[in-house]
Backbone as a ProteinNet text record, in pm:
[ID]
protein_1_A
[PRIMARY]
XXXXXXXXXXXXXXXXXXXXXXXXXXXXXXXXXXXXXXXXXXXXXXXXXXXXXXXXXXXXXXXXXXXXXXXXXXXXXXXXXX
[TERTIARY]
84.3	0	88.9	63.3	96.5	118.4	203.8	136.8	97	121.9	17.1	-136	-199.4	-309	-359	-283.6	-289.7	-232	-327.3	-302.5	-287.2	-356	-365.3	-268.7	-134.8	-81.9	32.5	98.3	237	310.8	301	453.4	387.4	498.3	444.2	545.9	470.5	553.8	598.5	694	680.2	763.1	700.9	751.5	920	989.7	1147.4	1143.1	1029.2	1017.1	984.1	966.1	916.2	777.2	693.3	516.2	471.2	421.2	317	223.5	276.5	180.2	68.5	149.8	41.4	108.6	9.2	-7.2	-24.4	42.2	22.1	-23.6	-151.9	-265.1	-249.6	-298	-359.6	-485.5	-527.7	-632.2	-756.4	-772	-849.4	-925.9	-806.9	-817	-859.4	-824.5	-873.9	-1026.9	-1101.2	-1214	-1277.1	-1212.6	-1316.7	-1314.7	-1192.5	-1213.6	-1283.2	-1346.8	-1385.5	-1537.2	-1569.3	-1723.4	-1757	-1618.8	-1690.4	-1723.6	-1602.2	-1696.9	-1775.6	-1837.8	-1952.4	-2073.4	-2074.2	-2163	-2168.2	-2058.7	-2045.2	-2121.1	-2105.7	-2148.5	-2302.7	-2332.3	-2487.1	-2585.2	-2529.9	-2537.1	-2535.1	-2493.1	-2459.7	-2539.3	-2579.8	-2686.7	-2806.3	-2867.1	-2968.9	-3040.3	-2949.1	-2934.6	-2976.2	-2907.3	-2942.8	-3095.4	-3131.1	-3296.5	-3391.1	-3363.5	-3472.3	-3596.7	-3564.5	-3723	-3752.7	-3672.1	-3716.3	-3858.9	-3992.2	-4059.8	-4041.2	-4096.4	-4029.6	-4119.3	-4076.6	-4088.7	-4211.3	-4277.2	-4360.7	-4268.3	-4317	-4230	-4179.8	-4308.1	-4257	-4206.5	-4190.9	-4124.8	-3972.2	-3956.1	-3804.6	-3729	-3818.4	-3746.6	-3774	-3807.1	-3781.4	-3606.2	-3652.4	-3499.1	-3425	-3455	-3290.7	-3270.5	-3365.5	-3326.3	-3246.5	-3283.9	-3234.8	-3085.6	-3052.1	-2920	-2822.6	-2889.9	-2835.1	-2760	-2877.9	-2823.9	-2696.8	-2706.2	-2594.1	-2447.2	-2465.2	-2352.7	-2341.4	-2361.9	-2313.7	-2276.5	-2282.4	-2221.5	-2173.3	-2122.7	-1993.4	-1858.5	-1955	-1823.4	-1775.5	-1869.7	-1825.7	-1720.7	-1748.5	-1660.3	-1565.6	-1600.3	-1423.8	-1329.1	-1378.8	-1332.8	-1246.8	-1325.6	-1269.8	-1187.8	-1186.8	-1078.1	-917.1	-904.4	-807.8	-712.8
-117.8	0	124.2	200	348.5	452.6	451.8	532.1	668.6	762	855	820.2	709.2	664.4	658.2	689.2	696.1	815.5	946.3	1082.3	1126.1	1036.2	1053.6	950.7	911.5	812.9	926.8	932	1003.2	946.3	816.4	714.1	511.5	489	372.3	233.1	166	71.3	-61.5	-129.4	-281	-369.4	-447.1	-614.7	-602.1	-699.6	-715.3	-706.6	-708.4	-700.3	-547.4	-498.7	-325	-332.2	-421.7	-428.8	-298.7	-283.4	-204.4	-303.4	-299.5	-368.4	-258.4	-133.7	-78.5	60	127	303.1	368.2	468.4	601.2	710.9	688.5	848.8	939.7	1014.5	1105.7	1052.9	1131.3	1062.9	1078.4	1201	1297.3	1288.1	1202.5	1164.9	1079.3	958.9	820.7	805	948.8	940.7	963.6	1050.4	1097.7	991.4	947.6	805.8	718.6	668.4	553.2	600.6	712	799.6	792.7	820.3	749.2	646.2	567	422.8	407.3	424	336.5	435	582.1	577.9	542.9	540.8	431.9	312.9	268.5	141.7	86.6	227.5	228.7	252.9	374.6	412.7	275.2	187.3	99.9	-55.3	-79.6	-148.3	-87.8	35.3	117.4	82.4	111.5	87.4	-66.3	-112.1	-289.4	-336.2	-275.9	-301.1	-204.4	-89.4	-8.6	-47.3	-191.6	-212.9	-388.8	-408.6	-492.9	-407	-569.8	-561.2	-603.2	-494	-522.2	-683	-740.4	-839	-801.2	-894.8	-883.8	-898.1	-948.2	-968	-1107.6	-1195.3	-1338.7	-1373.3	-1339.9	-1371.2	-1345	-1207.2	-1154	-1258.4	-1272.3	-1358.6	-1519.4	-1548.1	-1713.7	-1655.8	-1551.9	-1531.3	-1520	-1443.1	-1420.2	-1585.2	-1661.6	-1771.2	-1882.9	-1849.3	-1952.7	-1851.2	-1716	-1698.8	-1714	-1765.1	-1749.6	-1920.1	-1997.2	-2161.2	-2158.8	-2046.2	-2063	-2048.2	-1909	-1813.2	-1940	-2033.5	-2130	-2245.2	-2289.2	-2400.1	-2358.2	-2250.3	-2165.4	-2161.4	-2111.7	-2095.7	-2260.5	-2337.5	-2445.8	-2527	-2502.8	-2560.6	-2499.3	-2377.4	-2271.3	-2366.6	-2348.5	-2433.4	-2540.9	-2673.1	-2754.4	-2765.2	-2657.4	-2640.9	-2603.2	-2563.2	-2507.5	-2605.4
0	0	0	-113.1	-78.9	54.3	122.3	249.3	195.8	72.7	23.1	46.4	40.9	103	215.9	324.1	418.8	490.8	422.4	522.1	667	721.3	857	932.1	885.3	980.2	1006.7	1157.4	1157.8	1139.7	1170.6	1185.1	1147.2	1093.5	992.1	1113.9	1143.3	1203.2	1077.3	1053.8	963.5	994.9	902.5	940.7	903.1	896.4	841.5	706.4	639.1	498.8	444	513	516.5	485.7	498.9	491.3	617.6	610.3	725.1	785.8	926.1	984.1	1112	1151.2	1199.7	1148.7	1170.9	1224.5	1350.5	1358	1481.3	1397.9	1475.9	1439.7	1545	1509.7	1651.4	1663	1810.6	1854.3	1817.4	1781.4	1717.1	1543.8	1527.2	1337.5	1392	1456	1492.8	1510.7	1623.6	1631.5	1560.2	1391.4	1307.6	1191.8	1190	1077.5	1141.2	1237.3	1335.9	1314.2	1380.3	1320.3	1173.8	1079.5	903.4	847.2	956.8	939.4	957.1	1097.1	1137.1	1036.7	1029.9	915.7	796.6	752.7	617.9	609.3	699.7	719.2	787.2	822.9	881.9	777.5	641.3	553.8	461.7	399.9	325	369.9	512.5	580	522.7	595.3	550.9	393.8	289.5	141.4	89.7	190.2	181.6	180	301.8	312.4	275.6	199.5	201.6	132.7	64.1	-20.3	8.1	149.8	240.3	301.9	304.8	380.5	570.7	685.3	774.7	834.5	899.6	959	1099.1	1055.7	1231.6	1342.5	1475.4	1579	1569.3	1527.9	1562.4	1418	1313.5	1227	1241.3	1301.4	1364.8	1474.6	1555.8	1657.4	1574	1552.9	1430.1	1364.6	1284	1198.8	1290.3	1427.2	1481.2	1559.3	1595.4	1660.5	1554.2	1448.8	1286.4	1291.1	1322.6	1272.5	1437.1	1524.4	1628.9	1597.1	1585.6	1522.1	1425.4	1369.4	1198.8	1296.9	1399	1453	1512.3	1614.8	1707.6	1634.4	1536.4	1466.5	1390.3	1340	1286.1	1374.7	1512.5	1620.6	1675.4	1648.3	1698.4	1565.6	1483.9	1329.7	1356.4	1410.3	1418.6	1501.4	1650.2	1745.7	1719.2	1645.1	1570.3	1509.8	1437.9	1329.2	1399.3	1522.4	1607.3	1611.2
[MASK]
++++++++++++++++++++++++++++++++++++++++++++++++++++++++++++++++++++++++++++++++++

């Protein structure tokens, strides 16, 4: 990666290979890139469903109990896989 891409870093830490493995921001940039994300990303959810119909209650809690099943035998395959 370019560090021109990366305006807001002061100081570039790297591997023995000269990769970048982290950045030093200020704290201040940190909170305002961290705030664009999450609207970015609230923004880009939002977009996802806007011409989703909403769900009753008990249709919601069925889906979240069916993705709660997916998340726990995901984490358990993870496990496994260790």
């Amino acid at each position: 990666m370019d560090t021109k891409e990366l305006p807001f870093a002061k100081e570039f830490i790297t591997d023995t290979k000269g990769h970048i493995t982290k950045i030093i921001m200020d704290f201040n940039d940190y909170q305002r890139f961290h705030d664009w994300i999450e609207n970015e990303g609230l923004a880009r959810a939002m977009n996802e469903v806007k011409n989703e119909v909403p769900l009753n209650l008990e249709d919601a809690l069925k889906e979240e109990r069916s993705l709660v099943k997916i998340c726990v035998n995901l984490r358990n395959l993870w496990t496994s896989l260790k």
